[in-house]
VOKOLLUM-73008 format. One record per residue (C-alpha): residue number from 0; z negated, y negated, x negated. Coordinates in Angstrom, 3 decimals. Layout:
+-----+----------+----------+----------+
| num |       c3 |       c2 |       c1 |
+-----+----------+----------+----------+
| NUM |        Z |        Y |        X |
...
+-----+----------+----------+----------+
This chain:
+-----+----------+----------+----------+
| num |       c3 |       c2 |       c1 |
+-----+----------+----------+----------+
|   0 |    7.089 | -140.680 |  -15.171 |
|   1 |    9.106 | -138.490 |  -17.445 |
|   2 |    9.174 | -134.998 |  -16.482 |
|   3 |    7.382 | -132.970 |  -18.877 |
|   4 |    7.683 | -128.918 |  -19.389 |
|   5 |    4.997 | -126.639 |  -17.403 |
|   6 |    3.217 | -125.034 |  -19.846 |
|   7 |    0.886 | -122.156 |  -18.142 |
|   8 |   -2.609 | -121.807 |  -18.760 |
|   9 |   -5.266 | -119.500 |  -20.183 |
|  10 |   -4.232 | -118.091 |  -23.362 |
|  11 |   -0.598 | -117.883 |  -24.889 |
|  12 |   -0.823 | -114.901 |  -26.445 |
|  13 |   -2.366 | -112.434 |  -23.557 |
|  14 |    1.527 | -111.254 |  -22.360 |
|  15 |    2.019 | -109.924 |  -25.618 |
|  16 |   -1.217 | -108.239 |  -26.065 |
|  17 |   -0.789 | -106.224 |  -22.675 |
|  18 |    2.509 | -105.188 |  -24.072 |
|  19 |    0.929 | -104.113 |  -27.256 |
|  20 |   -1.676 | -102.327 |  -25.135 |
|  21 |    1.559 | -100.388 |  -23.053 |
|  22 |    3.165 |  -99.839 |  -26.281 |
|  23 |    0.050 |  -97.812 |  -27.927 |
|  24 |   -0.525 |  -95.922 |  -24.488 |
|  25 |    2.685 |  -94.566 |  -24.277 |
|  26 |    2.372 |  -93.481 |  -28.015 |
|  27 |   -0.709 |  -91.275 |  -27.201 |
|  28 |    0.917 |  -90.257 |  -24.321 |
|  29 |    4.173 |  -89.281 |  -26.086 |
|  30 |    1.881 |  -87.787 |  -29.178 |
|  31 |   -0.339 |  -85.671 |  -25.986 |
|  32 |    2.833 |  -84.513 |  -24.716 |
|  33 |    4.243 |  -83.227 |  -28.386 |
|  34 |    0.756 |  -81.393 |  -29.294 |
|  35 |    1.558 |  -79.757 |  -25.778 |
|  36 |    5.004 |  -78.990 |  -26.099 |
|  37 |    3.725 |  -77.350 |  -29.718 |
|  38 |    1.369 |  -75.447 |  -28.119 |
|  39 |    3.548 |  -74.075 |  -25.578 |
|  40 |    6.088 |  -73.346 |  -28.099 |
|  41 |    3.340 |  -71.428 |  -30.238 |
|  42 |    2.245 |  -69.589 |  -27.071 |
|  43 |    6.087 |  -68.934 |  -26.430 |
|  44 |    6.153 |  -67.729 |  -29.877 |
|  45 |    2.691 |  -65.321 |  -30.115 |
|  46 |    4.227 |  -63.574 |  -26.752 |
|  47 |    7.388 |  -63.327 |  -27.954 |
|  48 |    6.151 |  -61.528 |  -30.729 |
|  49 |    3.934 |  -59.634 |  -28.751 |
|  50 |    6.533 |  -58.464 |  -26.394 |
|  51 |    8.974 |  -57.367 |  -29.098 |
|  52 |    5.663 |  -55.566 |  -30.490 |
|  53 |    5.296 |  -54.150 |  -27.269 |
|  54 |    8.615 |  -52.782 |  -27.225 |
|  55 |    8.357 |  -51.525 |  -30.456 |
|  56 |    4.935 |  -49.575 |  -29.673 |
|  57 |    6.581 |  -48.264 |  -26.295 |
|  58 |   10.074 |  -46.984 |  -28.150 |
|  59 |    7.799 |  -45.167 |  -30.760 |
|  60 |    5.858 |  -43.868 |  -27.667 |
|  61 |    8.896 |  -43.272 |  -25.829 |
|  62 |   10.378 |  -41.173 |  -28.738 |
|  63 |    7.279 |  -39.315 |  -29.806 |
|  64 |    6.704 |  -37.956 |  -25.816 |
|  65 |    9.884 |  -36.832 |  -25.503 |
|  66 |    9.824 |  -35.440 |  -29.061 |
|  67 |    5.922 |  -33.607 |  -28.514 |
|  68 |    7.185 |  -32.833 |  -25.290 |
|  69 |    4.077 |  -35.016 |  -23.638 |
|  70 |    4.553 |  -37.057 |  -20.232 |
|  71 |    2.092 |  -39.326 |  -18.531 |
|  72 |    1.355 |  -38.531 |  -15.209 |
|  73 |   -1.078 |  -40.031 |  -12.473 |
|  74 |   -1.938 |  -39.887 |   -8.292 |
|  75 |   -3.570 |  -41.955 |   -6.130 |
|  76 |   -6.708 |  -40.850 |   -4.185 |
|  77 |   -6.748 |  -39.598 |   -1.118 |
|  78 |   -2.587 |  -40.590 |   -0.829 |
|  79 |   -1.556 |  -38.506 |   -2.804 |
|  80 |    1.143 |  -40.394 |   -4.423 |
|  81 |    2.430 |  -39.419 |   -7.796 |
|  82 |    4.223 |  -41.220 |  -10.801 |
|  83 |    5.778 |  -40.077 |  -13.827 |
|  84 |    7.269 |  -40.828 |  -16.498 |
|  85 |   10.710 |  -39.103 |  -17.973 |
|  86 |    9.070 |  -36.530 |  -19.827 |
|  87 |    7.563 |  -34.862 |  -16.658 |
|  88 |   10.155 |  -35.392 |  -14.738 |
|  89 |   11.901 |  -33.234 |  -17.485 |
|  90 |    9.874 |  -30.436 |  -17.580 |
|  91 |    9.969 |  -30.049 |  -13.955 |
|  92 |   13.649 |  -29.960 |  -14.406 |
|  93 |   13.857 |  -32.941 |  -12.340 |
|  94 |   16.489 |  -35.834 |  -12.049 |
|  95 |   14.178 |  -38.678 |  -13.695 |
|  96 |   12.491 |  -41.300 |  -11.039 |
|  97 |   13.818 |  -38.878 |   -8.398 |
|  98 |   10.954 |  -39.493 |   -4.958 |
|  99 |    7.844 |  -37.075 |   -5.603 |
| 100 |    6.054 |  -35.379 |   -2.897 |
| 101 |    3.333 |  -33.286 |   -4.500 |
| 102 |    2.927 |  -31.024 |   -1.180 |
| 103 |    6.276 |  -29.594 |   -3.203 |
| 104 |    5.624 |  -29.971 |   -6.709 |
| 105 |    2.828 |  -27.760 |   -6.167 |
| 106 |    5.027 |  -24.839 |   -4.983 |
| 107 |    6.428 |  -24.769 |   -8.861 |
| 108 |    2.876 |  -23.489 |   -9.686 |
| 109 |    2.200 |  -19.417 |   -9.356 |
| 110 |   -0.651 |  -17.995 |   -7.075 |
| 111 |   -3.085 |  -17.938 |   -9.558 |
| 112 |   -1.949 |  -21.200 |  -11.724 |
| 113 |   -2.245 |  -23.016 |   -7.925 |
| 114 |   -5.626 |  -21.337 |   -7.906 |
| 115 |   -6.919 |  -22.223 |  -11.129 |
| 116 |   -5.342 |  -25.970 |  -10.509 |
| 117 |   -6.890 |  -26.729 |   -7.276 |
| 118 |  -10.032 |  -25.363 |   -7.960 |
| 119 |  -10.574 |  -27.650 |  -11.474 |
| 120 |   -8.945 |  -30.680 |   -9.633 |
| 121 |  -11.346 |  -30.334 |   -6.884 |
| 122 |  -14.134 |  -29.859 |   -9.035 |
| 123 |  -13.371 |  -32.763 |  -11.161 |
| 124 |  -12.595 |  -35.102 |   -8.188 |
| 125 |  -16.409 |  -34.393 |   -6.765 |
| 126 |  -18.182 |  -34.661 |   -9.915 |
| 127 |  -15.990 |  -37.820 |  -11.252 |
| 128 |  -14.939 |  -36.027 |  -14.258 |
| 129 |  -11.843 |  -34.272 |  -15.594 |
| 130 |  -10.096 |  -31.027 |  -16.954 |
| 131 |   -7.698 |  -29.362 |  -18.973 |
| 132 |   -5.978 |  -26.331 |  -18.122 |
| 133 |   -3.351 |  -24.265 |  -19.108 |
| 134 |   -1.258 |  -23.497 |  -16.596 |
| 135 |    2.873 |  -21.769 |  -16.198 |
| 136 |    5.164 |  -22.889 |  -13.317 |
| 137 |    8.167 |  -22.024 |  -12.498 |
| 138 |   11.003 |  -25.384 |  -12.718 |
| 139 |   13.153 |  -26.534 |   -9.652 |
| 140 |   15.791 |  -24.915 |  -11.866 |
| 141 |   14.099 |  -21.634 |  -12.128 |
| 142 |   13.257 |  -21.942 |  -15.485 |
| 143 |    9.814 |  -20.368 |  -16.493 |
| 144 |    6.817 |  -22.991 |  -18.510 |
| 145 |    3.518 |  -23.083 |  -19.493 |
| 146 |    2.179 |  -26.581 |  -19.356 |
| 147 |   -0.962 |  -27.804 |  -20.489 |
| 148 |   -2.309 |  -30.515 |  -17.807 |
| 149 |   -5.294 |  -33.027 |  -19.063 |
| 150 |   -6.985 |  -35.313 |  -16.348 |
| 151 |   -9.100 |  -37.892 |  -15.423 |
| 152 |  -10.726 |  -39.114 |  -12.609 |
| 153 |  -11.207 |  -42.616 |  -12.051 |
| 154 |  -13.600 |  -44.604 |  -10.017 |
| 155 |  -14.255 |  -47.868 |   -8.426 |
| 156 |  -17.614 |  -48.281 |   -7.177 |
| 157 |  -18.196 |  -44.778 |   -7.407 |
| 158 |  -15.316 |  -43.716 |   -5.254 |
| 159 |  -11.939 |  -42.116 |   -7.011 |
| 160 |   -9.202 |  -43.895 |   -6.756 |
| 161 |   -7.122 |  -42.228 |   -9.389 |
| 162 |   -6.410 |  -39.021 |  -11.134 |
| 163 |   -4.369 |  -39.336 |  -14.086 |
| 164 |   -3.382 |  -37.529 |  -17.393 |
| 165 |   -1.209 |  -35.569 |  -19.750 |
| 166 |    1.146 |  -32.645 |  -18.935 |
| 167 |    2.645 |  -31.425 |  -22.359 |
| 168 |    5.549 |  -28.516 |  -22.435 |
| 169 |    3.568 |  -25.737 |  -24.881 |
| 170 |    5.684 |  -23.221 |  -24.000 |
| 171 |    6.365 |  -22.159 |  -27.544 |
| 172 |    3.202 |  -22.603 |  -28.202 |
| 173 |    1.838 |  -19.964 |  -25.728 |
| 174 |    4.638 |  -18.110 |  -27.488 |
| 175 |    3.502 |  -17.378 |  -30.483 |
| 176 |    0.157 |  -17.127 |  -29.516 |
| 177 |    1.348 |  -14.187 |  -27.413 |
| 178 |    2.859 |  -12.676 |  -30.146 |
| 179 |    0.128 |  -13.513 |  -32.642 |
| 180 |   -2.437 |  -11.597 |  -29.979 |
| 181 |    0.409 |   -8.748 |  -29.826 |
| 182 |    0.594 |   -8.432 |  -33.336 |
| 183 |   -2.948 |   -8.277 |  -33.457 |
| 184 |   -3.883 |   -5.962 |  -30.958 |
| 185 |   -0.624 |   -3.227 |  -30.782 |
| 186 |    1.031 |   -1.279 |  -33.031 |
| 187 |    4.447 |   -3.011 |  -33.300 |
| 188 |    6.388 |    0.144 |  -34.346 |
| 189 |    5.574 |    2.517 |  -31.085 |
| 190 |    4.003 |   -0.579 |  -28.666 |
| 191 |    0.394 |    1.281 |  -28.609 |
| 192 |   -2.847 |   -0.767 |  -29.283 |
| 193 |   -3.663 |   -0.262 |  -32.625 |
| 194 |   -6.617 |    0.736 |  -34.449 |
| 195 |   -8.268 |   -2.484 |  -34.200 |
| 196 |   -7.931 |   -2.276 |  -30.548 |
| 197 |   -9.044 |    0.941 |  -30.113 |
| 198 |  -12.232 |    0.181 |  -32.623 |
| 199 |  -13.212 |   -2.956 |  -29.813 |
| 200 |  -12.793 |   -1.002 |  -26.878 |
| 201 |  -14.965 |    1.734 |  -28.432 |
| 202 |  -17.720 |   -0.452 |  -29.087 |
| 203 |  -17.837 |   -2.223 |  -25.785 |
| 204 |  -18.291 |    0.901 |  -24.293 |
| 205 |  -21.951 |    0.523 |  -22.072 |
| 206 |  -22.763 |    1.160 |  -18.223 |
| 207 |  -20.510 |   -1.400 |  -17.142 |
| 208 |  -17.533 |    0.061 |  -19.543 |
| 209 |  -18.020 |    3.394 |  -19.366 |
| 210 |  -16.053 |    6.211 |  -21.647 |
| 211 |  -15.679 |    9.743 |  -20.195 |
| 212 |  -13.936 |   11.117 |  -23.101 |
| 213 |  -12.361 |   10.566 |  -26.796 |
| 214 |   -9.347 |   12.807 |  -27.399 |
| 215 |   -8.232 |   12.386 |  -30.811 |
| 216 |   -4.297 |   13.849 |  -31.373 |
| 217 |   -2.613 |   14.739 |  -35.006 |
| 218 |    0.788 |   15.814 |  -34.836 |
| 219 |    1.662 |   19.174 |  -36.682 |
| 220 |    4.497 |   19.330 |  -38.782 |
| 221 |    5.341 |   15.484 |  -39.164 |
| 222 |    4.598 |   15.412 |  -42.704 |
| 223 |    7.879 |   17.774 |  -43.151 |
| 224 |   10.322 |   16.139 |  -41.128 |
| 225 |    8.919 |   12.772 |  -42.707 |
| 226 |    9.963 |   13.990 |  -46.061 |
| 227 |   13.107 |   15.991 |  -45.190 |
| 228 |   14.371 |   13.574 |  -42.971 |
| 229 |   13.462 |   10.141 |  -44.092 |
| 230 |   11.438 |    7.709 |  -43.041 |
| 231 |   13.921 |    6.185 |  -40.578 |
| 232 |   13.462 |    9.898 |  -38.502 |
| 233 |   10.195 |   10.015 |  -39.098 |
| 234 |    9.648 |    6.758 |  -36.885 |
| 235 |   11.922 |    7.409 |  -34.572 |
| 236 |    9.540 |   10.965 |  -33.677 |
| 237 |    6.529 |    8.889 |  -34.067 |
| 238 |    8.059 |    6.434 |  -31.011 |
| 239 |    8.962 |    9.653 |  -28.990 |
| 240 |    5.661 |   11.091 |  -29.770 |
| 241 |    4.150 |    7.541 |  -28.852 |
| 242 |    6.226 |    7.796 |  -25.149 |
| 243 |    5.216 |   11.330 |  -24.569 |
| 244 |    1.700 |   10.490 |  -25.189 |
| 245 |    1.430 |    7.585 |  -22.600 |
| 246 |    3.806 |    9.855 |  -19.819 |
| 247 |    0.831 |   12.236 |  -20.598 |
| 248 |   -2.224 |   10.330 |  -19.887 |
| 249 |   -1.528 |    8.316 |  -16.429 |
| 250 |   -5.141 |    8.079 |  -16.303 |
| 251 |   -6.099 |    6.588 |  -19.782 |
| 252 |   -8.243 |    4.231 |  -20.027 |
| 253 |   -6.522 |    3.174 |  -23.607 |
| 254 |   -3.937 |    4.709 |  -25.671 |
| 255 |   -3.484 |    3.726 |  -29.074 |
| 256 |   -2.295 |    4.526 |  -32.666 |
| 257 |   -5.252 |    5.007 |  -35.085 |
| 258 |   -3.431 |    6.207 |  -38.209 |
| 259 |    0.437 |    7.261 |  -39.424 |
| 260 |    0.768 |    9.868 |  -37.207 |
| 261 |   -2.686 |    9.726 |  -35.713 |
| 262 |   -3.230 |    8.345 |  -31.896 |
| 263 |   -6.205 |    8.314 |  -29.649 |
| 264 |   -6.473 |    8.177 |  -26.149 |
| 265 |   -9.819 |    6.840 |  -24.054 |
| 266 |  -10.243 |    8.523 |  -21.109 |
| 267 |  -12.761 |    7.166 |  -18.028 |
| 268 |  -15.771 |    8.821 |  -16.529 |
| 269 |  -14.943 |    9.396 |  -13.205 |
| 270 |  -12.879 |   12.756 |  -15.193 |
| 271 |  -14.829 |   15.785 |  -15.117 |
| 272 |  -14.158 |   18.417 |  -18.122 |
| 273 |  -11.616 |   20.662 |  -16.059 |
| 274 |   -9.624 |   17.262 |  -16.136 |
| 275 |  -10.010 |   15.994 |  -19.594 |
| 276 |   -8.660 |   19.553 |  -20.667 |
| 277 |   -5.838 |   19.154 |  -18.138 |
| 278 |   -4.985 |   16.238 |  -20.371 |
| 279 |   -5.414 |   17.684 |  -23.183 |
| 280 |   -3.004 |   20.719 |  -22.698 |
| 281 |   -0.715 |   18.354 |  -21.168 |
| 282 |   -0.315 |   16.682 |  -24.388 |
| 283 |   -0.041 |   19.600 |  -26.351 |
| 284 |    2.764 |   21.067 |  -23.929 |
| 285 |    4.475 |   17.574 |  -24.185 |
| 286 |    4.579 |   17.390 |  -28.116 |
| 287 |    5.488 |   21.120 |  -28.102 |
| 288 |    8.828 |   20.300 |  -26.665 |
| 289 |   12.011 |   19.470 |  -29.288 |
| 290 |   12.800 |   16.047 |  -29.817 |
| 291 |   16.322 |   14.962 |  -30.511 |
| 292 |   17.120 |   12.294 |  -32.840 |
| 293 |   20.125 |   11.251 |  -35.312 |
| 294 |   22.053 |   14.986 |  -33.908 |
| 295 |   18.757 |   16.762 |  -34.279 |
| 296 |   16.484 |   19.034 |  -32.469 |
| 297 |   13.194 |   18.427 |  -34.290 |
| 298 |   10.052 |   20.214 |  -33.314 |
| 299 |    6.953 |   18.680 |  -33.631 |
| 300 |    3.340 |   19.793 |  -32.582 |
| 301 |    0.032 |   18.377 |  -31.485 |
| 302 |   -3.303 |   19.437 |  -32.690 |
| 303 |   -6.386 |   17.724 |  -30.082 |
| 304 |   -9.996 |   17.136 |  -30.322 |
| 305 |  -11.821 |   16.517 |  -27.250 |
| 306 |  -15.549 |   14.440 |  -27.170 |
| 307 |  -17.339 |   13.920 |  -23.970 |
| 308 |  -19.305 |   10.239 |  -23.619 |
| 309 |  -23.004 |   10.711 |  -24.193 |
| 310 |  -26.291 |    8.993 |  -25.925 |
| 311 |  -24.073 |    8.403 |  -29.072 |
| 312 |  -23.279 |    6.006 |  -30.520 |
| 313 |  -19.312 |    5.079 |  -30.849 |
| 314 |  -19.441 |    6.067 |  -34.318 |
| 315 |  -20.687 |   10.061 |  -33.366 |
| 316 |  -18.512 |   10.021 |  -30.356 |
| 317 |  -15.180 |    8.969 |  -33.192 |
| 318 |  -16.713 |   11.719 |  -35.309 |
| 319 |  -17.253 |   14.559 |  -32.814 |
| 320 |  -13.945 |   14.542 |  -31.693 |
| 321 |  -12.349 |   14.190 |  -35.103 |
| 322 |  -14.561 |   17.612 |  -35.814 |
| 323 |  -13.236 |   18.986 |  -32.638 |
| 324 |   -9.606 |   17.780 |  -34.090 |
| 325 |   -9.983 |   20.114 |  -37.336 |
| 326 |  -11.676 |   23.087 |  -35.014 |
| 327 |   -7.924 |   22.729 |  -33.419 |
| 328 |   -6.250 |   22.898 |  -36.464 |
| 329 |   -8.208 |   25.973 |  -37.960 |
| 330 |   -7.528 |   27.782 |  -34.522 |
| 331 |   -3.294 |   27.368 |  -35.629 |
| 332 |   -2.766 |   24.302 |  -34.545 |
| 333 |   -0.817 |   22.995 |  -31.628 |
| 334 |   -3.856 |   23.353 |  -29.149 |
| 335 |   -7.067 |   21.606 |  -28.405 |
| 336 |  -10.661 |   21.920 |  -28.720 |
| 337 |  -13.755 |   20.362 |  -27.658 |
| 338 |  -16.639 |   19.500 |  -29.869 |
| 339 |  -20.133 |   21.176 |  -28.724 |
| 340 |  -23.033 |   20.600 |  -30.517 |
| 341 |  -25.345 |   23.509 |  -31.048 |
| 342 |  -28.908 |   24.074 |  -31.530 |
| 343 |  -29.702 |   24.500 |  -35.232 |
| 344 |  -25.469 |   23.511 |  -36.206 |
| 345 |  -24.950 |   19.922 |  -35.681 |
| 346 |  -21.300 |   18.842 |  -36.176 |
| 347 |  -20.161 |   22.854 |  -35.403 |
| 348 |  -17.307 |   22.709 |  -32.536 |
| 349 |  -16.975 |   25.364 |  -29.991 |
| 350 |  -13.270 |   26.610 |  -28.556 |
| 351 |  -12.495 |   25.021 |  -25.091 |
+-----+----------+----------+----------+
């Protein structure tokens, strides 16, 4: 027989099919593992952007703590362990990321600031809560702060873990609000309180404030050396009058400049009337005496009204010894007298 070719069996075309069938797998495959490398590169993207967003955010963070002077601060619970970032490490007058060991950093804090701080911390640490305080230390470079320290305590499953917060440098701050108070409350030419002070210490007057006494001083002869000499002298005598005053009344309660050349001085209960007049001639003896100023030997005088503390009110108690303050200047001025009111005269004053 002539050999004839094998041809195989079963269908001629089933090879190519399965090849086909690789052929469209792979595809899908290939297409599964684009959409993935897409999405990757779309995730890569979204962070990307979110970490130079993130950088952003933190530089403008970065740059508006240092420039508000505001650090972040936190410690564990019960370790102890602290972490800060530059700004606190700056207003500690620290070497930034130097070790911490708050058994130390504690020490910058005065008696009463370490007071007030451990008794808030405490406080908020037991009742899961927080504070804010205002508090000065002292730097490890011996420089001088006030800080103001916010906190939080937090918890996990009711137990804290964490205390963390805000120290900000308001050292200007506390500043001017010195000097706002100061302005407010003291006479900035001689350093007295001023009238305003006086006026709120004389109405808080009650059994737990107690006033003994209200001696009211004018000083004789001021007008003429004001208008001979100039204003410029006539302050300068109103300071010495100011210092001769408070080197006169150790004891006063409150000493204070009430008009141009008007002062007051509040004296306490515990003085009895020999006392008060004591004071009273003190003062006079003191202003008596010459004052030099400018290559001059001025004399001035001092004319006193004395008031004893009774049912009055503030108000009759200012008035009484402002009576008692003319009595004084009637009598010749340059002595003192002490208002007594008499049966049938109200407001009359009788010599001390």
């Amino acid at each position: 027989m002539p050999d004839t070719p094998y041809v195989p069996k079963g269908p001629a075309s089933q090879p190519g099919k399965r090849a086909g069938h690789e052929s469209a797998g792979e595809r899908r495959r290939d297409a599964d593992i684009s959409k993935l490398k897409a999405e990757l590169a779309a995730q890569a993207a979204l962070i990307a952007g979110q970490e130079v967003a993130l950088a952003h955010s933190r530089k403008i963070f970065d740059r508006a703590s240092l420039a508000a002077r505001i650090g972040v601060w936190e410690c564990s619970l019960p370790g102890e362990q602290l972490h800060w970032t530059d700004v606190v490490y700056d207003l500690f007058d620290l070497p930034r990321g130097a070790t911490l060991d708050r058994s130390e950093i504690i020490k910058c804090y005065p008696q009463e600031s370490r007071k007030a701080l451990d008794s808030l911390r405490s406080r908020a640490i037991a009742e899961r809560s927080g504070f804010t305080l205002d508090a000065e230390i002292t730097t490890f470079a011996g420089h001088s702060r006030w800080i103001r320290i916010t906190a939080t305590v937090e918890c996990e499953a009711d137990v804290p873990v964490r205390i963390f917060g805000m120290k900000q440098d308001i050292t200007e701050e506390k500043i001017l609000s010195d000097r706002m108070r100061y302005l407010a409350e003291f006479d900035a030419m001689t350093g007295l309180a001023n009238r305003a002070r006086f006026q709120a210490r004389l109405a808080q007057a009650d059994a737990s404030h107690p006033l003994g006494a209200l001696l009211l001083i004018d000083l004789d002869g001021f007008k003429a050396v004001n208008d001979t000499f100039g204003h410029v002298v006539g302050d300068e005598c109103l300071k010495a009058a100011a210092e001769r005053l408070v080197e006169g009344c150790g004891e006063a309660d409150l000493v204070a400049r009430v008009g141009g050349d008007e002062f007051a001085v509040l004296l306490g209960s515990h003085l009895d009337r020999a006392a008060v007049s004591s004071v009273a001639r003190e003062i006079v003896e003191r202003m008596g005496k010459p004052v030099p100023i400018r290559g001059q030997s001025l004399r001035l005088g001092a004319s006193v009204g004395i008031a004893f503390a009774g049912a009055g009110s503030p108000c009759d108690l200012f008035a009484q010894a402002d009576t008692a303050l003319y009595a004084a200047k009637a009598a010749g001025r340059n002595t003192f007298r002490i208002f007594k009111a008499e049966a049938g005269a109200k407001g009359r004053s009788a010599a001390a």
